[in-house]
Phi, psi and omega in degrees: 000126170300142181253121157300171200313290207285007182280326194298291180328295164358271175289348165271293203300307193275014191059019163293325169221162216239158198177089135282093066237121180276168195177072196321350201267032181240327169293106197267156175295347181240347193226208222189065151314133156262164173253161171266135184268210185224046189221090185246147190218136210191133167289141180278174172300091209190156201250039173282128195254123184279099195267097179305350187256001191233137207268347217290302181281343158308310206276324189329150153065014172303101144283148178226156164198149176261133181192157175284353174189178159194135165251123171290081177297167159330136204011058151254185183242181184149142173219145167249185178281170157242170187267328157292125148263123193272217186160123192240152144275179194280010174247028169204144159221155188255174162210145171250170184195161198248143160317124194299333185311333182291304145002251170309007160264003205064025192257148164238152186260354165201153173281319178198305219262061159249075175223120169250119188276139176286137191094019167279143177247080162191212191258182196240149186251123192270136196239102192252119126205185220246143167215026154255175197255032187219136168292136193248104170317138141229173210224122199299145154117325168347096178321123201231316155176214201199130177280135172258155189230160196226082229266113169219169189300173173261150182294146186285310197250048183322126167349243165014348198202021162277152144303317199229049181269118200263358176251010179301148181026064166253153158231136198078175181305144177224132164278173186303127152265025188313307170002311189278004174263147187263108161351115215248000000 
């Protein structure tokens, strides 16, 4: 079941989902607007082949920044942080998803990875890019996109109590850790 405005208020107001820094005037009837943080990360250009299984190459040609706006030309890619830091119980998992306004500028806000397990705890790392043919400012504190919330039995293995929860309590843009997967 999807949790409505006031099931989301609730369960933030009893500390069943955890929101940090919370702010009720985010609360939509069916989601939760998130903010964009001010902690951005991006690959330089290079025809250097980046290999999930070697962290070398994860890290390799990285830039970063903490800044008050980044403008996104046209098709690059990058991720940021949220502004929120969240906390799922072992019964509610999210999806996150972008604002149409945001949308219709051409930014998509994650690539495959808007799934939140229930028992993640930290901020969420956003898989960001421009498909206009024009560069788009964003802006840190920006309303970016909106959590959906979700009621499911509780989990045996919450995310949080996995061995190979590789992103519990990340803060900031966090790169790929696959590396950390055992090879097949």
């Amino acid at each position: 079941m999807i949790l409505v405005d006031w099931q989301i208020q609730n369960r933030i107001e009893r500390g069943h989902i955890k929101i940090d820094p919370y702010d009720g005037k985010f609360v939509q009837p069916n989601s939760l607007d998130i903010r964009l943080g001010d902690h951005f990360v991006w690959y330089e250009d290079s025809d250097d082949v980046i290999d999930p299984y070697d962290q070398e190459t994860i890290t390799a040609g990285v830039h970063e920044t903490h800044a008050e706006y980044i403008d996104v030309p046209p098709g690059m890619f990058l991720l940021a942080e949220t502004l929120e830091c969240i906390g799922l119980p072992d019964d509610v998992v999210a999806t996150i998803e972008g604002k149409s306004s945001i949308a219709r500028l051409g930014i998509a806000l994650h690539q495959t990875g808007g799934w939140i397990d229930a028992g993640f705890c930290g901020t969420i790392t956003l898989e960001i890019s421009n498909a206009n043919q024009r560069p788009v400012r964003l802006y840190a504190g920006m309303p970016i996109g909106q959590l959906v919330f979700y009621t499911t039995e509780r989990a045996e293995k919450p995310y949080g109590s996995k061995g190979d929860a590789k992103y519990l309590n990340q803060r900031q843009a966090t790169l790929s850790r696959y590396h950390r997967n055992v090879r097949q």
